[in-house]
Backbone atoms as SQL, in Angstrom:
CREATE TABLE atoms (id INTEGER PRIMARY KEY, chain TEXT, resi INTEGER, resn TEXT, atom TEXT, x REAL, y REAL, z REAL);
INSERT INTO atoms VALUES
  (1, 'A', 1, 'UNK', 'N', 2.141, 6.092, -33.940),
  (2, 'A', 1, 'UNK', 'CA', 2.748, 6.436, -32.672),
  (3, 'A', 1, 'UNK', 'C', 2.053, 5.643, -31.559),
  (4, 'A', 2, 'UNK', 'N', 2.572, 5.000, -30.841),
  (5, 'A', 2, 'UNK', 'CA', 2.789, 4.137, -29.329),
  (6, 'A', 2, 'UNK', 'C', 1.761, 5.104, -28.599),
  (7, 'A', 3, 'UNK', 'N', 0.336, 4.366, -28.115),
  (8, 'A', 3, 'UNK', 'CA', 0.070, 5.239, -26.967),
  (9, 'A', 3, 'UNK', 'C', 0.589, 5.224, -25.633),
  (10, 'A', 4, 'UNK', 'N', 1.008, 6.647, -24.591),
  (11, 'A', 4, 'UNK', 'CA', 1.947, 6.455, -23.787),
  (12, 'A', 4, 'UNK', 'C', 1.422, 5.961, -22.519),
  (13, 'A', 5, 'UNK', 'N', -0.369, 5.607, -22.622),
  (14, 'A', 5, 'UNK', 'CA', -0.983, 5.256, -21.480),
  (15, 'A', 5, 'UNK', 'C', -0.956, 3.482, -21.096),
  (16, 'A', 6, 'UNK', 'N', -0.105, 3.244, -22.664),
  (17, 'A', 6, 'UNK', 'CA', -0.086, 1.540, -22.401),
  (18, 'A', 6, 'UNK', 'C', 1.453, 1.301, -22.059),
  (19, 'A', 7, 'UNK', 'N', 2.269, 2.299, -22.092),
  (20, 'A', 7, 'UNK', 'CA', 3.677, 1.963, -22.143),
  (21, 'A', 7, 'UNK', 'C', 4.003, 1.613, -20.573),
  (22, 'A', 8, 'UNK', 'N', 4.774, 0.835, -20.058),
  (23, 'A', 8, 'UNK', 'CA', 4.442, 0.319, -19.184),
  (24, 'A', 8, 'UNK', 'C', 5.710, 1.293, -18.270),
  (25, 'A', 9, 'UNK', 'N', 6.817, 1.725, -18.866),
  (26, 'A', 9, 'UNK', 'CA', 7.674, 2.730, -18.187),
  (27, 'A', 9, 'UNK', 'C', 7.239, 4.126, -17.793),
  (28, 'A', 10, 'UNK', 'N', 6.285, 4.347, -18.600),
  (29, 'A', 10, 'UNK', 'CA', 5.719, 5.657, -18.810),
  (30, 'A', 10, 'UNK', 'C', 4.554, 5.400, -16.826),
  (31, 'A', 11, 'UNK', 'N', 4.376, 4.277, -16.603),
  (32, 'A', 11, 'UNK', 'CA', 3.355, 3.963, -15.429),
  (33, 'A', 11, 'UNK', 'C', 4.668, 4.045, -13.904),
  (34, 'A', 12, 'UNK', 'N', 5.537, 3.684, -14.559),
  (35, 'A', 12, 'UNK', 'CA', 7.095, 3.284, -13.638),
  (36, 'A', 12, 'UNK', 'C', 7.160, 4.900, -13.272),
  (37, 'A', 13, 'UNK', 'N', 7.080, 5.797, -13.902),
  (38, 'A', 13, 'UNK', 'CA', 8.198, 7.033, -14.469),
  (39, 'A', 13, 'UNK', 'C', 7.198, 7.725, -13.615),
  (40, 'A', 14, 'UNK', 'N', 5.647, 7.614, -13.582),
  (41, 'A', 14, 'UNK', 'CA', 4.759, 8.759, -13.151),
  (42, 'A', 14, 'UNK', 'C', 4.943, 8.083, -11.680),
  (43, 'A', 15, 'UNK', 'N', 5.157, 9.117, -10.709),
  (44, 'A', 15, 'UNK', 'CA', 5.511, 9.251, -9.602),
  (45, 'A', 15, 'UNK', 'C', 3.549, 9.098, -8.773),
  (46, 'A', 16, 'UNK', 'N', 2.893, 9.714, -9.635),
  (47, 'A', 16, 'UNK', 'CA', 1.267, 9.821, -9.068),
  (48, 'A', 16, 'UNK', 'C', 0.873, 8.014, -8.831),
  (49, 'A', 17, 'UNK', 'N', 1.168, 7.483, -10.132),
  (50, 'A', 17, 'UNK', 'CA', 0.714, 5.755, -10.172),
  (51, 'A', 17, 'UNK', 'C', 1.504, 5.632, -8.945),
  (52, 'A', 18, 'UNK', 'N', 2.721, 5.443, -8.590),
  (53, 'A', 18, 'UNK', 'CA', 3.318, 4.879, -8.286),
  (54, 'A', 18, 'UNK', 'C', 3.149, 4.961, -6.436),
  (55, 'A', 19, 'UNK', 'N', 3.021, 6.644, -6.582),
  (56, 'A', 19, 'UNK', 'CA', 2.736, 6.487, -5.052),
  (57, 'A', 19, 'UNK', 'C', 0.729, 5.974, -5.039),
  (58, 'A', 20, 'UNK', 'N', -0.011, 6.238, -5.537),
  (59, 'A', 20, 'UNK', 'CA', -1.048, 5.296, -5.568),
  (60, 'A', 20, 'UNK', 'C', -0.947, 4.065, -5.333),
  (61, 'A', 21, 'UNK', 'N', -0.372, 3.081, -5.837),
  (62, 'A', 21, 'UNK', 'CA', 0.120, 1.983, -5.749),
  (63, 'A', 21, 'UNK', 'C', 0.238, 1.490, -5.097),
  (64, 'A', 22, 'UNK', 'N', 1.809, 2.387, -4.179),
  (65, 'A', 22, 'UNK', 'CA', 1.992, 2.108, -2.404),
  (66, 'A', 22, 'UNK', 'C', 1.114, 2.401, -1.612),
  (67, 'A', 23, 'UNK', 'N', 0.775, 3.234, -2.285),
  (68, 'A', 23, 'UNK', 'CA', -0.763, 3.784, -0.852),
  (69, 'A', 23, 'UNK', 'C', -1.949, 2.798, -0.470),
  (70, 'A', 24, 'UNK', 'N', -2.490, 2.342, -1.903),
  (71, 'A', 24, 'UNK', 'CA', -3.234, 1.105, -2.009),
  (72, 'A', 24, 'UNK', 'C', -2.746, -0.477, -1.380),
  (73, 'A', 25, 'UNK', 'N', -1.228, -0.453, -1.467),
  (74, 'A', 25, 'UNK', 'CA', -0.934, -2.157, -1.105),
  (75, 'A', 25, 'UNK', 'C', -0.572, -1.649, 0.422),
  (76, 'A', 26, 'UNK', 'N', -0.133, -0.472, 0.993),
  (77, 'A', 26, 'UNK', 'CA', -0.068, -0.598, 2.394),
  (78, 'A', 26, 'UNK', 'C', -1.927, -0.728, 3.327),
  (79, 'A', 27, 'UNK', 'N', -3.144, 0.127, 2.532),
  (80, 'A', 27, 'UNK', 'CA', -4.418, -0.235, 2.640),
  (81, 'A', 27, 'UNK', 'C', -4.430, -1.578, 2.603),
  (82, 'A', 28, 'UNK', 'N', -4.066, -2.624, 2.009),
  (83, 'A', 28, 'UNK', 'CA', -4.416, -3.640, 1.669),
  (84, 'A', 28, 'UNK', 'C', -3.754, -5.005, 2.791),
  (85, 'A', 29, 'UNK', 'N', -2.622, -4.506, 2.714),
  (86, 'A', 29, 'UNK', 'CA', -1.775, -5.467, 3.644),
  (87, 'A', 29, 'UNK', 'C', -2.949, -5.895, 5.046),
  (88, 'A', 30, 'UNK', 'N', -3.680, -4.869, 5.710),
  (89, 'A', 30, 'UNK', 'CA', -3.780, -5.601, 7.368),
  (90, 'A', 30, 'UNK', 'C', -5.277, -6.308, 6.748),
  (91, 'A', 31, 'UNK', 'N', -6.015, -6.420, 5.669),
  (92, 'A', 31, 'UNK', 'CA', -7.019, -6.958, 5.440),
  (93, 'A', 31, 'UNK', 'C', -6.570, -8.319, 4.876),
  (94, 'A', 32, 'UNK', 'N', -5.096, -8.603, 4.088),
  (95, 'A', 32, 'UNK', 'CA', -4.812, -9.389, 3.577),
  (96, 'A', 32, 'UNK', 'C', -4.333, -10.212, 4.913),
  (97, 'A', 33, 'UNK', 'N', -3.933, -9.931, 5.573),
  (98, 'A', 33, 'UNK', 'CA', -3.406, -10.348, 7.107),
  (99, 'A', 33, 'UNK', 'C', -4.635, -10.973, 7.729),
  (100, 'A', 34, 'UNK', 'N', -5.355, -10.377, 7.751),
  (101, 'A', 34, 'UNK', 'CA', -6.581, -10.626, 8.343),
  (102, 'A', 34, 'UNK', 'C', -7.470, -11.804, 7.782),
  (103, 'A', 35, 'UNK', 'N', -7.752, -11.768, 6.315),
  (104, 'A', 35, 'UNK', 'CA', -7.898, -12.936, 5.798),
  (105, 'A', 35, 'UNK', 'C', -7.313, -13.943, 5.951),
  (106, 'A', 36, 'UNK', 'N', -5.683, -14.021, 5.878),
  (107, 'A', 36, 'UNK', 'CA', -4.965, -15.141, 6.192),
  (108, 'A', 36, 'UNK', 'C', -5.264, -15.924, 7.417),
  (109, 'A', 37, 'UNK', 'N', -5.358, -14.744, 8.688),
  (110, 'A', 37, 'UNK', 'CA', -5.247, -15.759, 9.601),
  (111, 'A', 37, 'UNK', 'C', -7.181, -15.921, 9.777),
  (112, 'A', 38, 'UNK', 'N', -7.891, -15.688, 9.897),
  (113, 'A', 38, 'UNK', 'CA', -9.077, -15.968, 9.283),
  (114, 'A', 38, 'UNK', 'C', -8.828, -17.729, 8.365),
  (115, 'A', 39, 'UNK', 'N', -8.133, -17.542, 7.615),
  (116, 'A', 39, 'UNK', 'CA', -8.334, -19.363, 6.897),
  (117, 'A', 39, 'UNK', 'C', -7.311, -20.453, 7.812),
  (118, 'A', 40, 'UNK', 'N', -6.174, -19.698, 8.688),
  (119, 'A', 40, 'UNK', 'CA', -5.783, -20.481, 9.263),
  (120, 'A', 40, 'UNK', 'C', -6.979, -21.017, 10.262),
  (121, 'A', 41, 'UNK', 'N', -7.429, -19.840, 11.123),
  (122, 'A', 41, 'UNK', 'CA', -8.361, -20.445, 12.219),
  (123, 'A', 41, 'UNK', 'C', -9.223, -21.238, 11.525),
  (124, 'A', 42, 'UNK', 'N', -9.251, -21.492, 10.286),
  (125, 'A', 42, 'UNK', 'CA', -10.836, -21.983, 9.772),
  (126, 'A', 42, 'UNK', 'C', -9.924, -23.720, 9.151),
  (127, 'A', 43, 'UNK', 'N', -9.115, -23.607, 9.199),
  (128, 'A', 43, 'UNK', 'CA', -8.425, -25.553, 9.222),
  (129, 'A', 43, 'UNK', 'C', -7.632, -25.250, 9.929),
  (130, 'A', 44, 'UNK', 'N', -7.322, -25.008, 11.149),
  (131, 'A', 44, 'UNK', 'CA', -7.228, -25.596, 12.586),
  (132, 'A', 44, 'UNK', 'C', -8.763, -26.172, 13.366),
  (133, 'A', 45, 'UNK', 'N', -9.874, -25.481, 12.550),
  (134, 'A', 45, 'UNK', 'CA', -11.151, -25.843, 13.436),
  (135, 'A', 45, 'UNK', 'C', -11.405, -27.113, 12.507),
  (136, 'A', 46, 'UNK', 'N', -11.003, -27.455, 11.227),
  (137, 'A', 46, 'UNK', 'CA', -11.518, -28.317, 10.224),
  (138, 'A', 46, 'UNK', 'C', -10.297, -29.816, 11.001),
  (139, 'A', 47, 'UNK', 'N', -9.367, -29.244, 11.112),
  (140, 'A', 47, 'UNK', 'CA', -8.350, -30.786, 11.244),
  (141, 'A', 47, 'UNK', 'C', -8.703, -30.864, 12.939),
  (142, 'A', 48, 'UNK', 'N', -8.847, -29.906, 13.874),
  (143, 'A', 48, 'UNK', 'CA', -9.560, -30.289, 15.194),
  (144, 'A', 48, 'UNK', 'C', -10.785, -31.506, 15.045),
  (145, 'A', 49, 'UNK', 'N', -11.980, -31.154, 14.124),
  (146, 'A', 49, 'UNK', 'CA', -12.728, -31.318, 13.965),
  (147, 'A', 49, 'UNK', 'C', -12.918, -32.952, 13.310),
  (148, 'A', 50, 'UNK', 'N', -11.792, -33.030, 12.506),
  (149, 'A', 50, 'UNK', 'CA', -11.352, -34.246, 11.906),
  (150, 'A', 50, 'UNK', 'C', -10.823, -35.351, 12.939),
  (151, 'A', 51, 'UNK', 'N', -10.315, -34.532, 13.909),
  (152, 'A', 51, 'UNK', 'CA', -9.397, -35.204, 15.005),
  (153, 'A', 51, 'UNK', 'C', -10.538, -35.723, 15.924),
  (154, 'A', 52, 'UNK', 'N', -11.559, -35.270, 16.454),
  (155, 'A', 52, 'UNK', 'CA', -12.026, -35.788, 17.285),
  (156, 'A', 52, 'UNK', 'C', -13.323, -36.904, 16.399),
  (157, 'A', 53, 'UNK', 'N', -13.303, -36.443, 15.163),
  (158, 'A', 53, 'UNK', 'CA', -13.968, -37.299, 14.330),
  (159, 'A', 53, 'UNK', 'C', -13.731, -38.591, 14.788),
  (160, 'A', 54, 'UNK', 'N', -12.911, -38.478, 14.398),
  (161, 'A', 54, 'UNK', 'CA', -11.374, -39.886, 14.281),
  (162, 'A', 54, 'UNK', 'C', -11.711, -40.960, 15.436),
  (163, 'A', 55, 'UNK', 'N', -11.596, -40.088, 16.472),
  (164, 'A', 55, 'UNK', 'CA', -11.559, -40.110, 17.725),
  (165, 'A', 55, 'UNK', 'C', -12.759, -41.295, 18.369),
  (166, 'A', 56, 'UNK', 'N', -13.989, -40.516, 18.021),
  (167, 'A', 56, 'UNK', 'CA', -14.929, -40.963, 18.234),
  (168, 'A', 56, 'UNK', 'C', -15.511, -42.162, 17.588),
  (169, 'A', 57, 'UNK', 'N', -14.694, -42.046, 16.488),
  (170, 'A', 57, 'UNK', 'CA', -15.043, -43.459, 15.302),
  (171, 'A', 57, 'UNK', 'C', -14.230, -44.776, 16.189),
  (172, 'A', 58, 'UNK', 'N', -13.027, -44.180, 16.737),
  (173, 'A', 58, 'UNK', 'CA', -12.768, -45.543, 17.091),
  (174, 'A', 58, 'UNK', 'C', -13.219, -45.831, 18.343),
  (175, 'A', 59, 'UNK', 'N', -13.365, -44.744, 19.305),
  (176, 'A', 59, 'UNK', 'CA', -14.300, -45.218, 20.242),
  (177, 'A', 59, 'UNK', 'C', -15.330, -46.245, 20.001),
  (178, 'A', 60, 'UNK', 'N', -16.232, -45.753, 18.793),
  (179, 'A', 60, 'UNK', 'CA', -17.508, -46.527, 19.015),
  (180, 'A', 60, 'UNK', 'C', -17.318, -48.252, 18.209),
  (181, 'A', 61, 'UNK', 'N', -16.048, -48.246, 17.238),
  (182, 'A', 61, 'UNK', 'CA', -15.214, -49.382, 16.809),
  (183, 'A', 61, 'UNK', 'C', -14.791, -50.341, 18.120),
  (184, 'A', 62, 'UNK', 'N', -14.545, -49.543, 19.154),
  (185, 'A', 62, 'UNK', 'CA', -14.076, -50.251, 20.236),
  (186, 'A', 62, 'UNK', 'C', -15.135, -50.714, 21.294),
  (187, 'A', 63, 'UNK', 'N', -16.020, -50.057, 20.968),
  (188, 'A', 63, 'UNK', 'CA', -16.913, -50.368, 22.156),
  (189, 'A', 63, 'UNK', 'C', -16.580, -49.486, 23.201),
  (190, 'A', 64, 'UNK', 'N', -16.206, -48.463, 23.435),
  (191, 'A', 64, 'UNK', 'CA', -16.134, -47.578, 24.640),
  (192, 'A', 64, 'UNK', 'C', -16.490, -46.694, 25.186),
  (193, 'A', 65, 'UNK', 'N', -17.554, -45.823, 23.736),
  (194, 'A', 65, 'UNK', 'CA', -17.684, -44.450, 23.243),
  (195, 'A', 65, 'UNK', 'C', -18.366, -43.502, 24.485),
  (196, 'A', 66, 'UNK', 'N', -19.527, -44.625, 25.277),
  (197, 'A', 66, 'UNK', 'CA', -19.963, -44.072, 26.217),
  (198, 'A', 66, 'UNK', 'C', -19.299, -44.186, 27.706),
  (199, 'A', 67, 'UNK', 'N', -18.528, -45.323, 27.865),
  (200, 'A', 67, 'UNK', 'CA', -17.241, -44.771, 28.884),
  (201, 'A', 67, 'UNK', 'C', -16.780, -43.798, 29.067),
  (202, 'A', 68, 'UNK', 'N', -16.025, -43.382, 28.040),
  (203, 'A', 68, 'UNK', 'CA', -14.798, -42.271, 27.818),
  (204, 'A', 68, 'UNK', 'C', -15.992, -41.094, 28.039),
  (205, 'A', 69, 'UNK', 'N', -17.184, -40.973, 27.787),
  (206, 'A', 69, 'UNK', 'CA', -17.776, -39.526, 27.454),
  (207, 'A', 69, 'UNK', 'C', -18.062, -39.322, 29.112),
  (208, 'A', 70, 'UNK', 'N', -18.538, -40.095, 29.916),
  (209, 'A', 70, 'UNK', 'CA', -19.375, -40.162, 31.027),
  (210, 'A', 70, 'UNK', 'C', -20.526, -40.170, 30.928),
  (211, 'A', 71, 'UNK', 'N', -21.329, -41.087, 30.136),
  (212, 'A', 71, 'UNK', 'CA', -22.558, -41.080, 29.879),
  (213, 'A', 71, 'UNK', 'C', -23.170, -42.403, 30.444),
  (214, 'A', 72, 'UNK', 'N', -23.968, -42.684, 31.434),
  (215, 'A', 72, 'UNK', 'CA', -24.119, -43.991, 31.746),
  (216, 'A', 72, 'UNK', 'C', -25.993, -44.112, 31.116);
């Protein structure tokens, strides 16, 4: 005989899992939110960061680097 703790309808059918379940992924959602935008801010600061990289490389390619900054 099938144990009924692996049957996967028997997890569908119990109303206890199920509202557990929801209870747990609505807990979960504003941390998962939160992480997300957490990695957005974290490559917007990485491709910013790249950008003025960039930036500065060709400045000093050009000869200008201390022009543009105001550094005499």
């Amino acid at each position: 005989m099938a144990d009924k703790t692996a049957d996967a309808d028997h997890f569908a059918r119990d109303t206890r899992i199920t509202a557990a379940a929801a209870s747990s992924m609505n807990a979960v959602k504003p941390i998962m939110r939160f992480q997300v935008s957490m990695l957005g801010m974290w490559a917007h600061s990485i491709e910013r960061f790249a950008d003025n990289y960039e930036k500065a490389l060709d400045e000093t390619r050009r000869g200008t680097g201390q022009a543009t900054r105001g550094v005499n």
